[in-house]
C-alpha positions in Angstrom: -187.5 -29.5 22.3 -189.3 -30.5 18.9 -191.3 -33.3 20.1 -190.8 -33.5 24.1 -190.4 -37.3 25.5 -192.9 -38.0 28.6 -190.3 -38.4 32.1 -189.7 -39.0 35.4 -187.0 -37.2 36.8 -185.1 -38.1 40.3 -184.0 -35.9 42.2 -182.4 -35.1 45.4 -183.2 -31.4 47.5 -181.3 -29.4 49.7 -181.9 -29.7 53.1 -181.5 -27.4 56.2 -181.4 -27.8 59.9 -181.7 -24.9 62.5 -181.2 -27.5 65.3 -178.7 -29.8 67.5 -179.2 -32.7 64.7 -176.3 -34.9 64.4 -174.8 -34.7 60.8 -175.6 -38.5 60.5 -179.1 -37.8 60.8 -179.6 -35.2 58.0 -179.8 -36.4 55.1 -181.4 -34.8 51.5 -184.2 -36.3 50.2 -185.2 -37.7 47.5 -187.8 -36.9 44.9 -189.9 -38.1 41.8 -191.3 -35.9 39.6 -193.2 -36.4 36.1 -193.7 -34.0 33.1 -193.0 -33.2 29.3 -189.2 -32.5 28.9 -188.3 -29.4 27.5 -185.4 -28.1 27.8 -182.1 -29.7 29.1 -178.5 -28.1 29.1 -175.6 -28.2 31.3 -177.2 -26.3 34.1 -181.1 -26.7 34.0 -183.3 -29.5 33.5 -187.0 -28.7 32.7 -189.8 -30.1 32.4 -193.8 -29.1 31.5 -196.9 -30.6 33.0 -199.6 -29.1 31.1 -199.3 -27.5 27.1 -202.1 -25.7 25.4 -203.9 -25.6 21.7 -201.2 -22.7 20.8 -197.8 -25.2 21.8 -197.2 -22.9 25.1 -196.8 -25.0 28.5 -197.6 -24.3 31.7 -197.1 -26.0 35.2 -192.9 -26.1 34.6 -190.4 -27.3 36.9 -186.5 -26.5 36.6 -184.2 -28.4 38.2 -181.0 -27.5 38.7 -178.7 -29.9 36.8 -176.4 -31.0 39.8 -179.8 -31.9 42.0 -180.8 -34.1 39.1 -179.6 -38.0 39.8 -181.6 -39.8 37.0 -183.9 -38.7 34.5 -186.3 -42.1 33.1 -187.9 -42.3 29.8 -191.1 -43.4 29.0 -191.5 -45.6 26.2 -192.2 -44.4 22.9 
């Protein structure tokens, strides 16, 4: 993205049991995370935490789209 927008996306992770857990009592989580948005398409969301004096980032998160329940916009 040209000039990424400063987020926090929700989102909700997979979770596993290897135990006698009743079904009621599994339940994914969810999440909060913050970064630099950039790049979003019908499969991946992604976002940047840290981008250097040459425009490359580091510290990125992708999310796969379906996890993804809200993404919030900081104010410009």
């Amino acid at each position: 993205m040209k000039n990424p927008k400063l987020v926090v996306v929700e989102w909700r992770d997979i979770l596993g049991t290897s135990g006698w857990e009743k079904p009621s009592e599994v339940d994914p989580p969810t999440f909060w995370t913050a970064g630099y948005l950039i790049t979003k398409n019908k499969n991946t969301i992604k976002i940047a935490a840290t981008k250097d004096e040459k425009g490359e980032w580091s510290t990125i998160t992708a999310f796969p789209s379906g996890c993804v329940t809200k993404i919030n916009y900081s104010p410009s």
